[in-house]
C-alpha positions in Angstrom: -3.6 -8.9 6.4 -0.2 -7.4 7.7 -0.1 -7.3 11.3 3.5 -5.7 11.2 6.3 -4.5 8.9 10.0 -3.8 10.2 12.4 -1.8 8.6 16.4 -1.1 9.3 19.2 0.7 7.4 16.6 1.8 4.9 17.0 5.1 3.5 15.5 7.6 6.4 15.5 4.6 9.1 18.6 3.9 10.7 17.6 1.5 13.5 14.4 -0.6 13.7 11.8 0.4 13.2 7.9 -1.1 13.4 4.6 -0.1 11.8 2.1 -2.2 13.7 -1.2 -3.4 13.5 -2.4 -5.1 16.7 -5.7 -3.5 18.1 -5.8 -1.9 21.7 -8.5 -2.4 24.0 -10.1 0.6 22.9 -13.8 -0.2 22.2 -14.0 2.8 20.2 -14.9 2.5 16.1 -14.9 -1.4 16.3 -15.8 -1.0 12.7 -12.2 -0.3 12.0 -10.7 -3.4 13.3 -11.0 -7.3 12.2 -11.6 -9.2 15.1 -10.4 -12.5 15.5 -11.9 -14.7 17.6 -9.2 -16.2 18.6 -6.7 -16.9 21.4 -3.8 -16.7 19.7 -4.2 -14.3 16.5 -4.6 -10.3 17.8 -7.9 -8.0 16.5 -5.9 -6.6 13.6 -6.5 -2.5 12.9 -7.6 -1.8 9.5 -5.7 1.0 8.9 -2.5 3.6 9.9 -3.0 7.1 9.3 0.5 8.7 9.6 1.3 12.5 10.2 4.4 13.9 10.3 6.5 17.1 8.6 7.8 17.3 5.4 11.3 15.0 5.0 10.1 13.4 8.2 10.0 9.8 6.2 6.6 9.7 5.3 7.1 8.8 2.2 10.2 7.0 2.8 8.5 4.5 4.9 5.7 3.9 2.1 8.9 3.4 -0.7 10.5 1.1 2.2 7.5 -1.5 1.4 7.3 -0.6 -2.3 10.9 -2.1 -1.9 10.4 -5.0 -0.4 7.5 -6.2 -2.7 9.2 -5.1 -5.5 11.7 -7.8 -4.3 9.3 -11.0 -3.3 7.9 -10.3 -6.8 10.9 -9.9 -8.8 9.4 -6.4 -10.0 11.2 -3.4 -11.1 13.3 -1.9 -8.3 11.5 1.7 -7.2 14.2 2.8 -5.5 17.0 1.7 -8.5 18.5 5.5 -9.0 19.3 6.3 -5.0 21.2 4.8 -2.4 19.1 3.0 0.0 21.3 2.5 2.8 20.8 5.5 5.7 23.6 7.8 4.4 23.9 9.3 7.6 25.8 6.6 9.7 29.5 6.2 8.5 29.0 2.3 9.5 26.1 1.9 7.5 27.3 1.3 4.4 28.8 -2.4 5.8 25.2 -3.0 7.8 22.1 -5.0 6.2 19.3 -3.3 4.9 16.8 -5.0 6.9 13.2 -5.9 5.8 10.4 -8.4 7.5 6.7 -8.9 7.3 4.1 -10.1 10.1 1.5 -11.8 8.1 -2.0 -13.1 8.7 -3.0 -15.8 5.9 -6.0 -17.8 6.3 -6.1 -17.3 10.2 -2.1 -18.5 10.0 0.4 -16.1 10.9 4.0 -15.9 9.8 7.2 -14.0 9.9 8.8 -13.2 7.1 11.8 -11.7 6.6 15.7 -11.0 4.6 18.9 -9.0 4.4 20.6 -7.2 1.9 23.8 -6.3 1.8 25.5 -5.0 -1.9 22.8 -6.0 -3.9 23.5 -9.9 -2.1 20.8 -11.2 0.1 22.5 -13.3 2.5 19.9 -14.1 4.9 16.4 -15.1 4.5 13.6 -16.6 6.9 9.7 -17.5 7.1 8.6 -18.7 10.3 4.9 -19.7 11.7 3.1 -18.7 14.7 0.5 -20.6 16.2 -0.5 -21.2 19.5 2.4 -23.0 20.3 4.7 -20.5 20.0 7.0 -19.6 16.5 8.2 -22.3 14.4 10.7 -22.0 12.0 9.9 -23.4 8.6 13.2 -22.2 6.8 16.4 -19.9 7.5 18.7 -19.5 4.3 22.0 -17.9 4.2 24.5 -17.3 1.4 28.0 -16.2 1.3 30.6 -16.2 -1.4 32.2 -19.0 -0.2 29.8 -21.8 0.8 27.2 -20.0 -1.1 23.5 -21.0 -0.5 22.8 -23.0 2.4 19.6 -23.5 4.7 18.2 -25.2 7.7 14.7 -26.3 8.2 12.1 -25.9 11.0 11.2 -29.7 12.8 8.1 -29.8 10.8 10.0 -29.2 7.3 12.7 -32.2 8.1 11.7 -33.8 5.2 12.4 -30.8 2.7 16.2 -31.2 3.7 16.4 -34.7 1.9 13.9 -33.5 -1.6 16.7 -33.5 -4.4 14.4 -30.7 -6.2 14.3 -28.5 -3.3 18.0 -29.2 -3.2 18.6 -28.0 -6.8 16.4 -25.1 -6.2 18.4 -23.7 -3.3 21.4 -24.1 -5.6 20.5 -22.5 -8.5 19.3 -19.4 -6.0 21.3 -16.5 -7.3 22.8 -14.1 -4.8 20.7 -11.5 -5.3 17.2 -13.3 -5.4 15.1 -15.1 -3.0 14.3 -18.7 -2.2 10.8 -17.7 -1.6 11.1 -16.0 -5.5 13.0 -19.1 -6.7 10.5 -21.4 -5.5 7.6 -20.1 -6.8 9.4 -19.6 -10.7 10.2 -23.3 -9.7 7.1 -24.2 -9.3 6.9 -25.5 -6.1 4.0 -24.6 -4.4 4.8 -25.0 -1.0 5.3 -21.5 0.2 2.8 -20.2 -2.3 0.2 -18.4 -0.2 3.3 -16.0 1.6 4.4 -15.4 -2.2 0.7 -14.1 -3.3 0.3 -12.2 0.2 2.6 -9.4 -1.5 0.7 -9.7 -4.7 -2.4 -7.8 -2.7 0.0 -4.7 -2.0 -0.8 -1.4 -3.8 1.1 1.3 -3.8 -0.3 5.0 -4.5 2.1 7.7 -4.6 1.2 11.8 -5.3 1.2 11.4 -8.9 0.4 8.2 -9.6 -2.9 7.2 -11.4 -4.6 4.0 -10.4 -5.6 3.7 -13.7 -8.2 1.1 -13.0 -11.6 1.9 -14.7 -12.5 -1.1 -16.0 -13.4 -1.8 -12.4 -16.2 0.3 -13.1 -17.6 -2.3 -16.3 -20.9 -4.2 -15.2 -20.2 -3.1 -11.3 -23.2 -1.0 -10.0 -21.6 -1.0 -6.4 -18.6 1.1 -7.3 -20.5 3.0 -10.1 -22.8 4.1 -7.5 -19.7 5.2 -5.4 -18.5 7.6 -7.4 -21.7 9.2 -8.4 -22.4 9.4 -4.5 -19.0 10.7 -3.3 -19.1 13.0 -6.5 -21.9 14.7 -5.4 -21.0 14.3 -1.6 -18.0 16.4 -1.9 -19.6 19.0 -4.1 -17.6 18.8 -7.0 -20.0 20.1 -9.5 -20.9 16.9 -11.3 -23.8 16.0 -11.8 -23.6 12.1 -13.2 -21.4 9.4 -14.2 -21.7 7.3 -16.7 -19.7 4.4 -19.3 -20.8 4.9 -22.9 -20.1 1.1 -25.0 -17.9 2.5 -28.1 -16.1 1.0 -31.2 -13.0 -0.2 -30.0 -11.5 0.9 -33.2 -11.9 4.7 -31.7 -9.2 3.6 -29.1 -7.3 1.3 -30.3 -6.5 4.4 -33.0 -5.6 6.1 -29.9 -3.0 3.7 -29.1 1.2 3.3 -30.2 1.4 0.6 -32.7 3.0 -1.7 -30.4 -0.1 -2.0 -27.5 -2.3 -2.6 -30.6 -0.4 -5.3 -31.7 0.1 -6.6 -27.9 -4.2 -6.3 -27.5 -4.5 -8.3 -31.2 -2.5 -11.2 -29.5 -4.2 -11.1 -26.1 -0.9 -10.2 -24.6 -2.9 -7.7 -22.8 -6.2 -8.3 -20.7 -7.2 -5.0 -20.8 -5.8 -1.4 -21.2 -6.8 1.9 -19.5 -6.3 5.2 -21.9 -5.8 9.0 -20.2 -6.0 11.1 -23.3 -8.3 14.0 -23.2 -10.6 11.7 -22.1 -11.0 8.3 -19.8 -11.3 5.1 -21.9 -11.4 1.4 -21.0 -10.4 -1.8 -23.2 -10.9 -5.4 -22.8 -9.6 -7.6 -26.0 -9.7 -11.3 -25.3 -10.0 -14.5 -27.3 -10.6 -12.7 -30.4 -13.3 -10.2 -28.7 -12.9 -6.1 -28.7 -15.1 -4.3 -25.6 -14.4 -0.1 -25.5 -15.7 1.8 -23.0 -15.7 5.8 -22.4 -16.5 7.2 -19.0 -18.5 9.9 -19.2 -18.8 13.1 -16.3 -21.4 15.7 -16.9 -22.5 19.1 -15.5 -25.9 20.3 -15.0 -26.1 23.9 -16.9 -28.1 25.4 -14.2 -30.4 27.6 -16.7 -31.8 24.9 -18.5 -30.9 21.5 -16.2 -29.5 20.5 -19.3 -25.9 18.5 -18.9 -23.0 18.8 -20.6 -20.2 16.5 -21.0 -16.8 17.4 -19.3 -13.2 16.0 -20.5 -10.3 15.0 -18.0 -8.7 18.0 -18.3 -11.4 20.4 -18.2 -11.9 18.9 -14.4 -9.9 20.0 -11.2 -6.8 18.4 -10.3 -8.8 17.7 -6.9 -11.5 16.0 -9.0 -9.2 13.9 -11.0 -7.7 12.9 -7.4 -10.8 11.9 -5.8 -11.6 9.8 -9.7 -8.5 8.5 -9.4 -8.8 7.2 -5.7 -12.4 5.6 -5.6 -11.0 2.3 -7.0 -9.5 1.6 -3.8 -12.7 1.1 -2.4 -13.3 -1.8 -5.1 -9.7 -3.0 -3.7 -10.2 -3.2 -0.1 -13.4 -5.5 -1.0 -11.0 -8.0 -2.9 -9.1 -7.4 0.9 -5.4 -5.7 -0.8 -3.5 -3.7 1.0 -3.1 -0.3 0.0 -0.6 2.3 0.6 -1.3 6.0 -0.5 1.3 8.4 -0.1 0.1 12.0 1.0 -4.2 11.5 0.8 -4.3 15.0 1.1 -3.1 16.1 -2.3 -4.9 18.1 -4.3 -8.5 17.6 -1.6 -10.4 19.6 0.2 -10.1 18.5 4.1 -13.4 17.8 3.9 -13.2 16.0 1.3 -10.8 13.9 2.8 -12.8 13.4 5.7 -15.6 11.9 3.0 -13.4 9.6 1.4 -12.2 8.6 4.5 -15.3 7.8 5.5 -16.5 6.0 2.7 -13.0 3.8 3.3 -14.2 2.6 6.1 -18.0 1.7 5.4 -16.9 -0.2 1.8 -14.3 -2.0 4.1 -17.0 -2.9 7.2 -17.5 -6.7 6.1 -13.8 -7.1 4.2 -10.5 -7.8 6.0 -8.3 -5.3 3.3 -6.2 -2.4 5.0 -4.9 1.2 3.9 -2.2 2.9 5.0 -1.6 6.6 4.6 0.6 9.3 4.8 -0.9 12.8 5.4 -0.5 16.4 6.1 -4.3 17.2 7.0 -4.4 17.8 10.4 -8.1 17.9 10.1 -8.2 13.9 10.0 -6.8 14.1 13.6 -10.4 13.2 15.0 -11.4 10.4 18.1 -14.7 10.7 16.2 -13.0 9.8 12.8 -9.5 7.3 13.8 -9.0 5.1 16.6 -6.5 6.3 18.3 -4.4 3.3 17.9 -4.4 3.7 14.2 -2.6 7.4 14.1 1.0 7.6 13.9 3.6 10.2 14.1 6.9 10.1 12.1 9.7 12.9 12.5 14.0 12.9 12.4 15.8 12.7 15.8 19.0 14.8 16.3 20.8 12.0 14.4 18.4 13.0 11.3 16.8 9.5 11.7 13.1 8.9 11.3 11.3 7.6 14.1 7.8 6.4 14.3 5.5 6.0 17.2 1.8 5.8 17.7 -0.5 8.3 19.4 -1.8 5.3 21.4 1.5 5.8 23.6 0.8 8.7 25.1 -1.7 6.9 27.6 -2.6 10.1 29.9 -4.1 11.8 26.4 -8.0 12.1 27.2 -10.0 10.6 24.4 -11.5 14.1 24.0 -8.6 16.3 24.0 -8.7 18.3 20.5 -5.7 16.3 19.0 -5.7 18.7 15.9 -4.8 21.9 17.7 -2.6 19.4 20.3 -0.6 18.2 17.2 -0.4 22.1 15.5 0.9 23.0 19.3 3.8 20.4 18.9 2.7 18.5 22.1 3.4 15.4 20.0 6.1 16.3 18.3 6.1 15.2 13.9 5.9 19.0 13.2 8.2 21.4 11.3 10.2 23.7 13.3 9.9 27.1 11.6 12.2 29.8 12.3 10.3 33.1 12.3 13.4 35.4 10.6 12.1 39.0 12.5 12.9 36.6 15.8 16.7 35.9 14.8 
């Protein structure tokens, strides 16, 4: 679970700044906390709900973390055609970009964190707190001249004298990790921080999950999206998977993934065409599946079968998003950029809903960034787990949580509070007749 993520001189963040996760004394929706049981590691909130206007750094604070995984995992930069150094600050330019992760990993916690500067990360750490206080287990720096070097914590001594963990550090390029290195290395001694970022999703506006073979031989899920189908009065009337030839998708399919599927290069492969297919091809065996909606003709309660793009773009949202509840089970962490898109606020509301209830017994977390007021609800959110974003004068984004305004009564009506700009994260529009 992430119990915090800290961000500096990151495209709309300027100074620090925190997203946490530590649970308040509120005794409110316990349901959307983990609880501990322990002395020294906090009840950890499920989830962050974030509000703000429109270039506040919503979505800036989501690409932040898509960033920083994309790092640890040595994945495809997201952020490879823009600068991401705050452009506003003449200084910044010459600062770090600064990144770090407060973890919880089988009931340990660490701190994990580095420093970019021109595409060279010159400082890197990973700590552990217990309930003895923090304990360093590594701090690496690099610099052109001395290149790599590193100190370890009292209980990692003896890693200072292992000749491979010696060559490893040396063979660290300046623009990679140890933690990276390591693990391609493989050395397994910092394994479990390295697969902690492995469990982050990311979920932006037009991004498809693209997940249905989730749906293949699991009722639980199957029966989630016929209930919040029907829930949010969409119109359909079942769901289904129908076993097909896999010939009739692999026809579907550029030569290239067909040859990558014949040599099991590929587990399995999910097809948007005009319809929704599914494809496992392992060890020689070929499994297609098509998922099937249908309407209910209300003459003659006959159905009929709908394709992708005869449904709503809200429809193909909500399809698109019920996976997530699959992933929350198998405790990831997902982020979805701007919920809202393309729903009904009620609808939201349901999904939220259903969130939370698939999450109950699981320790996974989702953070989202929204625009629907509508979700600002005592009876829906802890308060603890809404956040506001917005630019100062400086055109930085800041973020702070509505649990800070302590003299807010749990039953003031925080949507029309929020519309009325009494806690700021709202556009300022100029009314033209008034100028």
């Amino acid at each position: 679970m992430i119990i915090r993520f800290s961000v500096e001189n990151c495209l709309s963040f300027n100074e620090k700044t925190s997203l946490e996760f530590f649970a308040s004394k509120d005794r409110n929706l316990k349901e959307q906390l983990w609880i501990s049981e322990s002395s020294f590691i906090p009840n950890i909130l499920k989830a962050a709900f974030i509000f703000g206007p429109n270039a506040g750094g919503k979505s800036n604070l989501i690409k932040a973390f898509h960033y920083a995984k994309s790092i640890v995992l040595g994945e495809t930069n997201p952020l490879k055609n823009r600068t991401i150094y705050f452009k506003l600050c003449p200084d910044c330019p010459q600062k770090p970009i600064f990144l770090e992760f407060e973890m919880l990993i089988k009931r340990n916690i660490y701190r994990y964190g580095f420093e970019i500067l021109g595409g060279t990360i010159f400082c890197e750490w990973l700590w552990k707190i217990n309930s003895t206080g923090e304990h360093k287990i590594y701090e690496r720096t690099y610099d052109k001249l001395q290149k790599n070097k590193i100190s370890y914590g009292d209980n990692y001594k003896a890693l200072q004298e292992d000749e491979y963990f010696n060559f490893v550090l040396k063979g660290t390029p300046e623009n990679k990790l140890f933690l990276t290195e390591t693990i391609n290395r493989n050395i397994e001694q910092f394994r479990d921080v390295f697969e902690w970022f492995k469990k982050i999703v990311i979920i932006y506006p037009q991004s498809r999950l693209q997940s249905f073979n989730v749906l293949i031989n699991n009722n639980f899920l199957l029966q989630e999206y016929r209930k919040l189908m029907k829930l949010c009065d969409l119109g359909i009337d079942d769901i289904s998977i129908e076993k097909i030839d896999a010939d009739e998708v692999l026809n579907k399919l550029p030569s290239t993934i067909r040859d990558s599927l014949r040599m099991d290069l590929l587990g399995n492969i999910t097809l948007k065409t005009d319809e929704r297919y599914s494809m496992n091809f392992k060890n020689g065996m070929q499994e297609a599946y098509r998922i099937l909606i249908s309407h209910k003709i209300p003459a003659t309660e006959s159905k009929v079968e709908f394709k992708i793009n005869e449904e709503s773009d809200g429809t193909n949202r909500i399809f698109d998003l019920i996976p997530v509840l699959q992933l929350l089970q198998e405790d990831a962490i997902v982020l979805v950029d701007e919920l809202d898109r393309s729903l009904h606020p009620l609808v939201s509301r349901a999904f939220v809903k259903a969130l939370f209830t698939a999450n109950k017994q699981h320790q996974g977390q989702f953070i989202v960034t929204t625009h629907d007021a509508t979700l600002l609800d005592v009876k829906l959110l802890r308060r603890d787990l809404i956040w506001f974003i917005r630019k100062n004068y400086q055109m930085e984004s800041t973020l702070y949580s509505l649990h800070d305004f302590e003299k807010i009564r749990n039953d003031k009506a925080l949507q029309k509070a929020y519309l009325a700009g009494l806690y700021g994260a709202v556009p300022i529009i100029i009314d033209e007749d008034e100028e």
